[in-house]
N, C-alpha and C positions, 0 to 999 in steps of 0.2 A: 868280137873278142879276139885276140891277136896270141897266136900259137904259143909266143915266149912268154905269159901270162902264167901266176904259179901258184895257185887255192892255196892256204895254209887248212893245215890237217882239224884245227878244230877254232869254236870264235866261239863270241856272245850274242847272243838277239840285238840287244840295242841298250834296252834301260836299264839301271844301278842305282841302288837306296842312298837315301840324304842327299846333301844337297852342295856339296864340298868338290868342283869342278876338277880341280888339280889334286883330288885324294881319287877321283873315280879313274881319270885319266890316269896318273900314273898305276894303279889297279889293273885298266885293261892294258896299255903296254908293258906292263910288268908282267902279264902273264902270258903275252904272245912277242915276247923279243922279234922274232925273226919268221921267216916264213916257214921254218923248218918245227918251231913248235905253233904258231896258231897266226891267226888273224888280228889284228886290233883294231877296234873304230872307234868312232865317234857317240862316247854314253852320253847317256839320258838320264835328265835325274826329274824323275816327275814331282817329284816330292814335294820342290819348291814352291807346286802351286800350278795354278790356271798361267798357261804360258808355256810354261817346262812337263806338260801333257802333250800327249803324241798327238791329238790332234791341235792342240794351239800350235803346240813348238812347228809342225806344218805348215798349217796355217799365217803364221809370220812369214812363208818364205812364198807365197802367192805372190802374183807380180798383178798390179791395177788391180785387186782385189783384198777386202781387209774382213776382217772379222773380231767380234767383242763375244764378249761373255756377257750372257742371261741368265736368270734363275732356271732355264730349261736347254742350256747347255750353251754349245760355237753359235753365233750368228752372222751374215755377212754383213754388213755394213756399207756406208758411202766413203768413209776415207780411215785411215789408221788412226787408230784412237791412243788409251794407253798401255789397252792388252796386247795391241800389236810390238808399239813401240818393244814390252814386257815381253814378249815371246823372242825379239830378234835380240834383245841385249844377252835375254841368257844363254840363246845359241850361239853367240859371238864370246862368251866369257868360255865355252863350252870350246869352241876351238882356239883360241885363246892357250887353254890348258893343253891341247890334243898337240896344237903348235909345238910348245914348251917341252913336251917329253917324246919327242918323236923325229927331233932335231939327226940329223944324219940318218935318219931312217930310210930305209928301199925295203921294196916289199909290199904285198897287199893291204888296202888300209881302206876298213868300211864304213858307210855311212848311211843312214836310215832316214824314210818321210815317209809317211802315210801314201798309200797307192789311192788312185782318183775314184774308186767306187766306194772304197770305207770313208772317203772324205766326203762323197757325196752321203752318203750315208748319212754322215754324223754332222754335217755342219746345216744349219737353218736358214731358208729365206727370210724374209722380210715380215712373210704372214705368217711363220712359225713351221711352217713344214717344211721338212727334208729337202736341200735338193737334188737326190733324187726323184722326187715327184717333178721334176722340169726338167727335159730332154737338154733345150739350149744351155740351161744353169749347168746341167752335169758338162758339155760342151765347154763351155765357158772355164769353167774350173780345172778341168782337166788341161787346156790350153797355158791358163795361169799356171798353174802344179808347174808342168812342163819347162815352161821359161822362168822360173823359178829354182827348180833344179839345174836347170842349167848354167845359171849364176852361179850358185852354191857347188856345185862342184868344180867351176873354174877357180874359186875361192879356196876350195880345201885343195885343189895341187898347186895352185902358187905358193900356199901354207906350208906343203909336204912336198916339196916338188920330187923327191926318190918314189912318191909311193905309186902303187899302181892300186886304182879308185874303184871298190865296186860299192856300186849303187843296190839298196836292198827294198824292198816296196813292202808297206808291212798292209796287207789287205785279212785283217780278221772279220771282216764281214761280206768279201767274197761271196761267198756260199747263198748267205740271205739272201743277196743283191739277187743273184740267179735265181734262188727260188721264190722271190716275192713274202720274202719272209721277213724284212723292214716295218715296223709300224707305224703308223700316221701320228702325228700330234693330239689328235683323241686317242690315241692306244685301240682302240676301237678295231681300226682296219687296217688292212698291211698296203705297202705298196706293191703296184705292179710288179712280175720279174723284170728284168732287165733282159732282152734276147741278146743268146749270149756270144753273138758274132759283134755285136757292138761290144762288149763288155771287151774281148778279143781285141778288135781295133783300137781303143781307149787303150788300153794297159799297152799295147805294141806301141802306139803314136808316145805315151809317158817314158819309155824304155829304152825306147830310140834316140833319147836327149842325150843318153849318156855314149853313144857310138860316136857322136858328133866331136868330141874336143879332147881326142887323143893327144896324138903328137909327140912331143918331145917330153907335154910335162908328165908322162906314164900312166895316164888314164886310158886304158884299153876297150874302154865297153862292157867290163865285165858285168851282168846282173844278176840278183835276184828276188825271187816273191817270196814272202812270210805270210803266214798264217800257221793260228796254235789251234784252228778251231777243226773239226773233223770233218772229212771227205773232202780233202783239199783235189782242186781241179789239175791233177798233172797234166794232163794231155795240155788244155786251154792254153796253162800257163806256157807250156813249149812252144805252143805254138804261136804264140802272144810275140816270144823272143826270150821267156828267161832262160840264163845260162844255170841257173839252181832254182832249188825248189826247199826252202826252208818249213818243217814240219816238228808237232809233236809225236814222235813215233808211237807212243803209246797208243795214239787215239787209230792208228792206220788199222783195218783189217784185213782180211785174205779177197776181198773185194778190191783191193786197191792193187794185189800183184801184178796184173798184165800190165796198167800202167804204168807202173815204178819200172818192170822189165824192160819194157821198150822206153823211158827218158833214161835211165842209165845206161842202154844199147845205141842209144843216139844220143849220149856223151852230153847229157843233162847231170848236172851234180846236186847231192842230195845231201841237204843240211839237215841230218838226223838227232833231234832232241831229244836224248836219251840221259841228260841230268836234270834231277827236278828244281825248278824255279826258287822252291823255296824254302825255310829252312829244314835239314831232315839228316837223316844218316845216310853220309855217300856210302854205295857198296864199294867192291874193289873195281881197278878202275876195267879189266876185264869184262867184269858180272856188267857193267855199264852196258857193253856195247855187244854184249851176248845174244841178245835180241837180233840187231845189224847180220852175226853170222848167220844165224837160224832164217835167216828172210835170202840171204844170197843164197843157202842151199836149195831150198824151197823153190827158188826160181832157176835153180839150174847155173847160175853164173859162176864166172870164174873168182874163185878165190883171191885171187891175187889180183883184181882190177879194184879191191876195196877200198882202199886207200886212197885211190888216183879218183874213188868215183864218192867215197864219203867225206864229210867235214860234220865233228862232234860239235853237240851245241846243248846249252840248255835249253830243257821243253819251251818255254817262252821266257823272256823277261827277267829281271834279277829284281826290278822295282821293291816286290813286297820280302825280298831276303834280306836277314841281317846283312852287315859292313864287313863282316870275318867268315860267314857261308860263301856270299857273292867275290870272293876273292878264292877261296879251299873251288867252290864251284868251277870257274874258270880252268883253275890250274888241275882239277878232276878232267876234266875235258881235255885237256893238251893229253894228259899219259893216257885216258883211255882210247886217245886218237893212235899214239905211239903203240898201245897194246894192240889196236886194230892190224899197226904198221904190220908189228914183229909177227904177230899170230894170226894174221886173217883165217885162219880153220880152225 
């Protein structure tokens, strides 16, 4: 990631309700103009259906590998069928829209796919189990993943060519994969863990796609890992290569300080999801990120690196929020990020 490189103060996870391209899109640049109030990227609208799901819409951007829809979920397949064709149009109709209201834009500009363990996770061999149960399939896919991002992001900065690209891995089944906590197609039995030095080299080799096609068109390398689910892997993940670490802060606990201490002391940034997903009464945009102060006291840090080391977010996902929440949401995030600015104590 290249010094002149510039977080915005607060962004969204990824996905947004209904299924109206250019009402989502202009939604999330509307709430992050500039870099100086948030981040914008590229929503999700799963609503539409099997395709426009975080793992189909992935899924379509595999490269020599395709997958369909089962009555028991993703399956890979021999050649793109018409879930594929289905998953790539609406991602193309998707930036399509991002294209359209983003025109003269510079600045950071994000974009989301499934990370290679929750995909191994979630997508099916041929005999109906997981591939994670196959070392080579997990190889294989993560390979695909890989040169498939890296289409897709030469794609979004020809589209955006001011923006500078961060790439964000949304790994909610992480955790499982480590502890053998996946289950078989009989539900019966879980899979193996994963050891979790492979898990490490997998997620570094998928992260390193994006260092590769900087350049001129303002893609810097920038990355990060998502998960909403608890005991998120800080250290792993640094050491993997992510430049952030995207979280529901509610689920962290005092178990997690040493780690949080040392990736914010070694200039890891922390996407702290401290608005809830879905609909609800925002508090004020302070009380949001009141929690954020009470955790830098706690660890002794300075005050004043809060800003430069947080980016507000919602706990996960806008998916299951109203059209009028998921919009107050966002733009809750930008001032509670500014209230961090003005008052970090």
């Amino acid at each position: 990631m290249s010094d002149a490189f510039t977080w915005g103060p607060a962004t969204g996870i990824g996905s947004m309700p209904g299924g109206d391209a250019r009402e989502a899109a202009k939604t999330v640049t509307g709430s992050f103009e500039g870099p100086e109030q948030g981040m914008p990227y590229l929503a999700e609208l799963p609503a539409r259906g099997p395709g426009a799901d975080m793992i189909g819409r992935t899924a379509g951007l595999l490269v020599d590998l395709y997958a369909r829809v089962e009555p028991s979920g993703w399956r890979i397949g021999d050649r793109p069928g018409r879930d594929t064709r289905r998953a790539r149009a609406w991602l193309g109709e998707d930036l399509d829209a991002l294209e359209e209201f983003t025109q003269g834009y510079q600045g950071p500009l994000k974009v989301q796919a499934v990370g290679p363990w929750t995909l191994a996770a979630a997508l099916e061999l041929r005999n109906g189990q997981a591939a994670l149960s196959d070392p080579g399939a997990c190889r294989d896919l993560a390979g695909s993943l890989a040169e498939g991002l890296r289409e897709h992001l030469a794609d979004v900065r020809r589209r955006v060519p001011g923006a500078q690209v961060v790439l964000q891995l949304d790994e909610p089944s992480l955790i499982a994969v480590l502890r053998g906590q996946i289950k078989t197609a009989s539900e019966y039995r879980t899979h193996r863990a994963v050891d979790r030095q492979l898990v490490e080299s997998t997620l570094r080799d998928v992260l390193a796609v994006h260092g590769e096609g900087g350049g001129d068109g303002g893609g810097d390398g920038a990355t990060v890992v998502h998960s909403c689910a608890p005991d998120v892997p800080f250290a792993l993940l640094r050491r993997a290569g992510a430049d952030a670490v995207s979280f529901d802060f509610a689920l962290l606990t005092e178990r997690d300080d040493e780690t949080i201490g040392e990736a914010v002391e070694g200039g890891t940034r922390l996407f702290a999801g401290v608005v809830p997903g879905v609909d609800g009464r925002l508090s004020d945009p302070a009380g949001s990120v009141m929690g954020v102060r009470t955790l830098w006291r706690r660890l002794g840090l300075n005050p004043g690196t809060l800003a430069e080391s947080v980016v507000v977010t919602p706990s996960c996902g806008l998916a299951g929020a109203s059209p009028a929440y998921a919009r107050a949401a966002l733009a809750h995030c930008a001032r509670a990020a500014r209230s961090l600015a003005d008052n970090p104590e």
